[in-house]
Structure formats: C-alpha cells, structure tokens
Phi, psi and omega in degrees: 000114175304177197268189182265328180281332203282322170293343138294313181280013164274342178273136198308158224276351196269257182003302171316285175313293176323274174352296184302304198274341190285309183293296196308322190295311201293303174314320188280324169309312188283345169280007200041043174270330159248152164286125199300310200307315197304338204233002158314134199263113195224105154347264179299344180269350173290297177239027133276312176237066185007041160315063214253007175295334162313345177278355215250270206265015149305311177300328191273001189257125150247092140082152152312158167279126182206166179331292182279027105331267170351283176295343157226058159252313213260352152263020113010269173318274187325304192261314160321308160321318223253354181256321174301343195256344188260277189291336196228006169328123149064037177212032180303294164024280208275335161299326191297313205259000169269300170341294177296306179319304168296337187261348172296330224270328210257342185273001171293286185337296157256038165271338196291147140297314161325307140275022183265135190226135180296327213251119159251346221285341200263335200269333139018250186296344161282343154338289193279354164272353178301282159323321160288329145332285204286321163349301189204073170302340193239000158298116159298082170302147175243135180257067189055044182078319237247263236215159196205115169201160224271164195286345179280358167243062132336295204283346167287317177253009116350314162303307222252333153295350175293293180328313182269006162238007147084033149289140147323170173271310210306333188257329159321279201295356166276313168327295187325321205292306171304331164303295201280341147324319182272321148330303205296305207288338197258345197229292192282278188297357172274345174266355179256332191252297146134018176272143177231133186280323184236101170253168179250140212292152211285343166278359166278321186291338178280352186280312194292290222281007155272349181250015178060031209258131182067200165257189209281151173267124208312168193250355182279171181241057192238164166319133164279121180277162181322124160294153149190155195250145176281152149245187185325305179292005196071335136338116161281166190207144172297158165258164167298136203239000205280315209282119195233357180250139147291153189252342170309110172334000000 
C-alpha cells in the first residue's frame, strides 16, 4: 500500500494541480487568510477596476470545509484522475484545453442572470464528472451504500442529492450544461459528421511541451482502445469505446 505522498506524486499532473489549488485557496479562506468577496467572480469590478484574478480564482473555492467540500476534492481525485490516466493518457494537452474550455464555457454560462454564481469551482468539477459519466456510461456506482446505478446518469443523480440537501441547482447545472457542451463538440459530433468542431489550440500544446507537462502527446491519429474502469465492489465495467478523434491539429 503507497504512502499518502508516493500517491500524489503519482497523480497526473493537470488533476493533481486543480486539486491542489482547489485545497489551498479553501484552506486560506477558511483560515481567513483570503476574503471570499476579493475572489468571487463579480462583473463589475472585473472591468471597472480591471479586477480580472476574479476570472480565476473563482474556479478554485469548493465551498467551506464540510462533507461536500471533502466529495468534490475526492471527485477530483476519481474522476479527474481516472479520465486523465484513461481517456486522455499521453493527451495532457488535449486535457489541459478540456479544462480551459470548460471554465470559458462556464464564465459565459455565468454572465445570464439566471445563472450567475460567485463560485464556479463546484460547477468545474462537475463539468468533469459529467465527462466522465459519458465517458465509461456502464461503470456500476454505489451511492452511500444506498442505490447502484450505471455512471451515466451519475452526474443526475447527484444533482438531485444536492437538491434534496438544500444545495444550489445552478452550479451542478451549469457544470452539467459545460460537460455535455464539450462532449458534443469533441466526441458526438465528429462521430455523427467526421467533423471536428473543437480542436485544441497550438498554445496549449506548446505550453505543456515548453513546460514539460505530462507526457508528449502521440503524433497518430488512431482509435482509443478499449476501456474499462474498477468500481467500487471491485468489478471491472467496459468503457465507452466511441471516442476516435484527437482533439490536435
């Protein structure tokens, strides 16, 4: 059984980072070393006094530390992980640019009135369990002992304990809205078209390979080979086999 450490440095390098900032930023707020308001994503002080670390350090707050703090640091851990070492293996790139792409997707997303949240951090990761859902749809989840139900509709029913524990809607349902947005452009239509609408752009790939992040990304075009995921119960469940595009120029 690894250490606690040998199990950080083991985790891939984008998930590991998010994680990390997610836990420091929460930790410094709750020590009241930062002020929630200074890093709340707020509008107007973003372009009357070009407050613009607010595009930012919005994504890093899940909430005080509490239980659902805890769970979506550890779906982080899980789902972030487990789509970066799977689906996106020897693809930091094209993970890093699912990231920005979800948090551009989501500060449009909370510019509507209807939707705007100070917090983006939860609708993030929910972003990535969404993805992940469709990802490997036929992994058998255990929900607190209570219900087994197949991972695609996860991110639904999640939702609906948030609800029923007097959570918001909004920032689960904006995750959801950005996940399946990203889905679409990158996976369901090029498999419906052969077209691909979101490829990721050549400074994200020059940013991982001048900063070394992760490993290099293959120069082939080929088919993802078969997946498949541990669940809870120890049981392996096939994964999704659709996803055949690179997202790389």
């Amino acid at each position: 059984m690894s250490s606690p450490a040998e199990y950080y440095k083991s985790l891939p390098p984008i998930s590991k980072a998010y994680g990390t900032l997610c836990l420091v930023f929460t930790t410094a707020c709750q020590l009241g070393l930062v002020d929630l308001p200074d890093i709340a994503l707020i509008y107007k002080p973003v372009f009357s006094r070009f407050q613009v670390w607010r595009l930012i350090t919005t994504f890093f707050f899940l909430g005080k530390f509490s239980i659902n703090f805890g769970i979506r640091l550890l779906m982080i851990a899980r789902y972030g992980v487990q789509l970066e070492k799977g689906p996106f293996e020897r693809r930091t790139a094209d993970f890093l640019w699912m990231m920005i792409f979800g948090a551009l997707s989501l500060l449009v997303l909370s510019a509507i009135p209807i939707f705007w949240t100070p917090f983006l951090g939860i609708s993030l990761v929910f972003m990535l369990l969404y993805v992940w859902s469709r990802e490997f749809p036929n992994a058998q989840i255990n929900i607190y002992g209570l219900v087994t139900l197949k991972a695609f509709y996860l991110p639904w029913a999640m939702l609906a304990l948030d609800v029923i524990f007097g959570a918001p809607l909004v920032p689960d349902l904006l995750g959801i809205i950005a996940g399946h947005l990203f889905y679409f452009l990158t996976v369901l239509h090029p498999l419906a078209t052969g077209n691909i609408l979101l490829r990721t752009p050549r400074w994200v790939n020059k940013l991982v390979a001048r900063w070394r992040i992760g490993a290099p990304t293959p120069m082939h075009n080929s088919a993802q080979p078969d997946r498949t995921t541990r669940v809870a119960d120890g049981t392996t469940s096939a994964a999704f086999r659709g996803r055949s595009y690179r997202l790389n120029d």
